[in-house]
N, C-alpha and C positions, 0 to 999 in steps of 0.2 A: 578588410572592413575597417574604415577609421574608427576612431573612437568617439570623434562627435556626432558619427549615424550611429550608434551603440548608446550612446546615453541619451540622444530624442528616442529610439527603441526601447530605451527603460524606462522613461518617464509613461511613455504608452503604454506602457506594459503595467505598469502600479494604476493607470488608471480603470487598465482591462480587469485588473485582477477584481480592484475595489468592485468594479460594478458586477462581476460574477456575485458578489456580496448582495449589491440591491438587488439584482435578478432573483436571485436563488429565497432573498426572504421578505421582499416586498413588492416589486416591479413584473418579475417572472417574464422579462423580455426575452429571456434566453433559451427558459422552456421548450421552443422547439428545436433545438439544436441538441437534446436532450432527450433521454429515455425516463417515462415517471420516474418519480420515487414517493414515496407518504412522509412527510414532512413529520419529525420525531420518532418514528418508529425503531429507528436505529439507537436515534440517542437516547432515549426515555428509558431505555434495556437497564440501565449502571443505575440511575438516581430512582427507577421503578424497585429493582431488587436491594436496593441499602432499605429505601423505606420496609419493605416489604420483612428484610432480617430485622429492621428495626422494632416493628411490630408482630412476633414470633412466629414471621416464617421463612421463606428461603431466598436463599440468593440466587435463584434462577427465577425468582419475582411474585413467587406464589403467595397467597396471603392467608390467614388462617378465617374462617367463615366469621359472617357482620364485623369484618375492618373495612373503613371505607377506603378505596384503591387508591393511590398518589396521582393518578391521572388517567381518565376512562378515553384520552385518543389515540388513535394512530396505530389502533392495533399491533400494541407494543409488543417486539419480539420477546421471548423469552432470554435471560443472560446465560450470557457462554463466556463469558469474558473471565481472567483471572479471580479470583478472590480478594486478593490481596486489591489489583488494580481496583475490582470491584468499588474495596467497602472507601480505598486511598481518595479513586474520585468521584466516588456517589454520597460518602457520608457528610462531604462540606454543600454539597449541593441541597441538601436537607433544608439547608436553611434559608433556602427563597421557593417562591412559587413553582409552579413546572415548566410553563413558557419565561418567567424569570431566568430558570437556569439555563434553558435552553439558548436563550441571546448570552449570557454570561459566558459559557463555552463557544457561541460564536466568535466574541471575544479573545477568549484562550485560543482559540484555533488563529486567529486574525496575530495576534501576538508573539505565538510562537513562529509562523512563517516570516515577521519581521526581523524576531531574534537570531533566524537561521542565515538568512539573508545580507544582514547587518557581519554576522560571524564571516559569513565566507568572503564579504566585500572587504573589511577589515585583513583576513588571512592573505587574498589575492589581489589587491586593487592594483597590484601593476600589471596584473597579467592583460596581456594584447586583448583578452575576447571576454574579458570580465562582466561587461555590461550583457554584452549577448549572453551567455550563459543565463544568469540570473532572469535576463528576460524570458528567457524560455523557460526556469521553473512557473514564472509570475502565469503568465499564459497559457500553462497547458490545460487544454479545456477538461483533463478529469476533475481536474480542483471541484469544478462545477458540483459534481457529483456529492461528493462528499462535504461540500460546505453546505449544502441543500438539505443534508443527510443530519447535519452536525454531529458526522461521523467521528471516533476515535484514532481511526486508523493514522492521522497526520502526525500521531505521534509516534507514530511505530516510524514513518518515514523520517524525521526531527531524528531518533537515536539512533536511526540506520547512517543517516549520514554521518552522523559523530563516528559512529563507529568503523565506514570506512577512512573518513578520514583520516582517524586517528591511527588505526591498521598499519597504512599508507606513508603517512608522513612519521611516524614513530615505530611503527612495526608493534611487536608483541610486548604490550603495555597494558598494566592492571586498568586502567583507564579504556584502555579499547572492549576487556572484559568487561569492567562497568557498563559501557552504551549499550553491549551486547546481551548483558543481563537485560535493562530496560527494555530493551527492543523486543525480547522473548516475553517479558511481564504482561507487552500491550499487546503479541500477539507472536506465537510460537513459531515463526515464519524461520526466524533465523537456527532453528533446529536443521537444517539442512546445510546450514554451513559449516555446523562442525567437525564432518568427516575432512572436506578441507581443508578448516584452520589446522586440522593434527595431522595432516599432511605434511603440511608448510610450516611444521614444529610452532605452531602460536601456541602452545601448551599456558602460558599463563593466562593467556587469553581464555582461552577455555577454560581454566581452569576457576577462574572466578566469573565469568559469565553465567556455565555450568553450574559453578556451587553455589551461588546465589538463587538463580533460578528454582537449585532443590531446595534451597534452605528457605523460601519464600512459598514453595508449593509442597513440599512434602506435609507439613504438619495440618492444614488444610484436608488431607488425602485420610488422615486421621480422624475427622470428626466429619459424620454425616453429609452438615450443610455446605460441605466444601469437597463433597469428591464426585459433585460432578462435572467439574471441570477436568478432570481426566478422562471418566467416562463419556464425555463430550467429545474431550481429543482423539480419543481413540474411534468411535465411531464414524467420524469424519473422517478421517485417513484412511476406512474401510470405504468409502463410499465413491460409486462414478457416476457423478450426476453431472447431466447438460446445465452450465449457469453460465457466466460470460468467460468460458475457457474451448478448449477444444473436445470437449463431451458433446457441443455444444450443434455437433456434424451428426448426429442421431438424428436432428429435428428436421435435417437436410439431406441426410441420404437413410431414410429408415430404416434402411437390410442392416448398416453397418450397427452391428454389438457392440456397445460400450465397454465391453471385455476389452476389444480388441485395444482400444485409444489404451485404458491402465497395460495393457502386456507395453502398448508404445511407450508409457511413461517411465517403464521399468529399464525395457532396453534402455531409454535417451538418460538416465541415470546413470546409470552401467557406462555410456559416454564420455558422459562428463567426466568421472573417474578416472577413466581410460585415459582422459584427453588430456587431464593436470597431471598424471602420471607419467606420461609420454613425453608432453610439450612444455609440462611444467610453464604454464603461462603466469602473470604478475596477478596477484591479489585480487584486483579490483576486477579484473575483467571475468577470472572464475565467479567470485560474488554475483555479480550482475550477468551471471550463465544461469546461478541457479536461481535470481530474482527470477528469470524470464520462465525458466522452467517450474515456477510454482505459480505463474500467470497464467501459465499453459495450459497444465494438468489438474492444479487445486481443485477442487469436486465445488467449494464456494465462494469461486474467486466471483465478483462483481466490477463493475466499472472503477469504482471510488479504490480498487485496489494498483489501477495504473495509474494514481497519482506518485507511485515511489518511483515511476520514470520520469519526472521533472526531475528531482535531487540526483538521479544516475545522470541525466545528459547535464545539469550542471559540472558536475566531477569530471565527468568525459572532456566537459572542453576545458575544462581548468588542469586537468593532468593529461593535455591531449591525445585522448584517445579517439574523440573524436574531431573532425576540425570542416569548418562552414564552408572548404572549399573543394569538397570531395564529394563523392558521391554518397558517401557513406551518412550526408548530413539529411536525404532525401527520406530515409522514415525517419528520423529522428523530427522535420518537420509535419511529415503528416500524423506520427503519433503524439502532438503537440496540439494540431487544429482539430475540432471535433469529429468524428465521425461522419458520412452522409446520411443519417439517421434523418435529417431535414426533411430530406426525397422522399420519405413514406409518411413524415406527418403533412408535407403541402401537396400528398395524393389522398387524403384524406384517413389515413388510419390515427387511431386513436394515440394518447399520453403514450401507455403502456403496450408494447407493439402485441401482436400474437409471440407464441414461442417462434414461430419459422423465422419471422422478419427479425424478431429477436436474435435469434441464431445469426444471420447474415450481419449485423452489425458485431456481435462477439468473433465471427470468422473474423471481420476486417481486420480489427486491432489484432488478434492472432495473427493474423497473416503478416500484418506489418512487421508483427515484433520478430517471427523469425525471418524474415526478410534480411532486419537489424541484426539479427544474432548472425548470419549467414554471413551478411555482410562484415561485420565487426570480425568473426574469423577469416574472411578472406584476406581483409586486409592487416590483421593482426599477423596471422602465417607469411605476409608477403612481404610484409617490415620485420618479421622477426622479434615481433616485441616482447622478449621473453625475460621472467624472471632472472 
């Protein structure tokens, strides 16, 4: 692919992304290529409960009776998010309005994806498929989701990447512990990577990832209005509920027990162990094993959570593991273009699908990704690309 069709693909691509931006908070052209969501409901969670501690009640956002609320829209979730992250990004948000702050982290979100973007063009600009890569985080239509949402989650993806890269290209560096702290702060995802890393002796990596982590939430665990964020964690991890994962076959074949999917989750665990044990595969490709396998299984994974496969197929093609001339690049484009979710809103069902239709759009992307996964060991075992 030359590089002069790689940088008209990128300039298209910054204009795609931007207009994801006017869709998602003014235009809504895009909406139908999309599954609802309630505008705020997600973000309002952080800046709803700092107020709410602010005004002596909880950081899960409860108030104490006649305070008048920070914001009566969007059926704000209740918070579940860190403490620490909590009060770091709701207590500067304090100081504008609700829908103020709410474009303010449009903002941070819009800046951060530049600064990630900017880092990796700067690190790789000689590499052959630079342009393309980058295009395809710009473009993958979950961004949608979660800029809609002005969700948190782009930052768990922003320290993920730091963190493999740094992994990668440095190996077991207090530096790669630091992203991996961050990463755990904005959302406990990377707790599945540490059997792994102490696999592959990254011991300093854990070792301050990990003690940051406790040293950031254990004292928290200690007072009241901070130990539910454990009691949170822990409940979820109990849980097997159909959302946009593969529970999500209950709404599609009803005899099947959701029992059965968590025993599947256990086994395909038990795998992967098995598999870096055995085949001892390189870093990156284990990581992005168990990225796929907490997309899979997570009891509350959502759409806005397959945005961390744009930053994966970037690194794919920059440390080529994947490459645009193989067949291996065929779901990596389909889980870049939106869903057919179209199909049932121009047969006239509504924003928000039922659970069943719902399900069949959470199948696809599952489907795709182990498609990807299958695929990526086929041809990783058949090259050999082993640590």
């Amino acid at each position: 692919m030359r590089k002069k069709f790689q940088i008209i693909l990128f300039i298209i691509s910054i204009i795609i992304h931007i207009f994801f931006y006017i869709s998602a908070n003014w235009t809504h052209t895009l909406d139908m290529f999309f599954e609802h969501v309630t505008r705020g409901q997600d973000f309002f969670q952080i800046p709803n409960a700092a107020y709410a501690f602010l005004h002596g009640g909880t950081l899960t956002g409860n108030l104490p009776a006649n305070i008048h609320p920070y914001t009566t829209c969007c059926g704000v979730n209740s918070n579940v998010y860190h403490p620490f992250f909590t009060l770091l990004i709701g207590m500067p948000l304090q100081f504008f309005a609700p829908w103020v702050a709410f474009s303010i982290w449009t903002f941070v979100h819009l800046l951060t994806t530049t600064i990630l973007l900017f880092f990796l063009w700067n690190k790789f600009k000689s590499h052959r498929y630079i342009y393309l890569a980058l295009s395809l985080f710009l473009v993958n239509s979950y961004h949608y989701y979660e800029i809609h949402h002005a969700q948190y989650h782009f930052l768990f993806n922003f320290f993920t990447i730091f963190f493999i890269y740094e992994s990668i290209k440095n190996g077991d560096t207090k530096r790669a512990g630091l992203w991996l702290f961050l990463s755990l702060l904005v959302k406990p995802i990377g707790l599945l990577w540490i059997l792994p890393l102490l696999l592959y002796k990254r011991f300093k990596t854990v070792a301050v990832g990990i003690g940051l982590y406790a040293l950031f939430t254990l004292p928290f665990q200690m007072v009241p209005f901070g130990q539910y964020y454990l009691s949170n964690f822990i409940s979820v991890v109990k849980l097997s509920f159909p959302t946009y994962n593969l529970y999500s076959l209950v709404h599609i074949i009803p005899s099947l027990p959701a029992e059965f999917i968590k025993i599947t989750s256990y086994a395909t665990a038990a795998l992967l162990i098995i598999f870096q044990l055995l085949k001892k595969p390189n870093l990156f490709l284990i990581i992005i094993l168990w990225i796929f396998y907490q997309l899979l299984f997570y009891s509350l994974t959502f759409p806005y959570h397959y945005t961390i496969l744009a930053g994966i197929f970037v690194l794919g093609l920059i440390f080529n593991i994947f490459t645009p001339k193989k067949i291996l690049f065929l779901p990596v484009v389909l889980l870049t273009l939106p869903t057919p979710i179209v199909l049932f809103h121009l047969t006239g069902f509504p924003p928000s699908l039922p659970p069943k239709e719902y399900s069949m759009m959470a199948l696809y992307s599952a489907s795709l990704l182990i498609l990807l996964t299958l695929t990526i060991l086929s041809k990783t075992y058949a090259k050999k690309i082993i640590k």
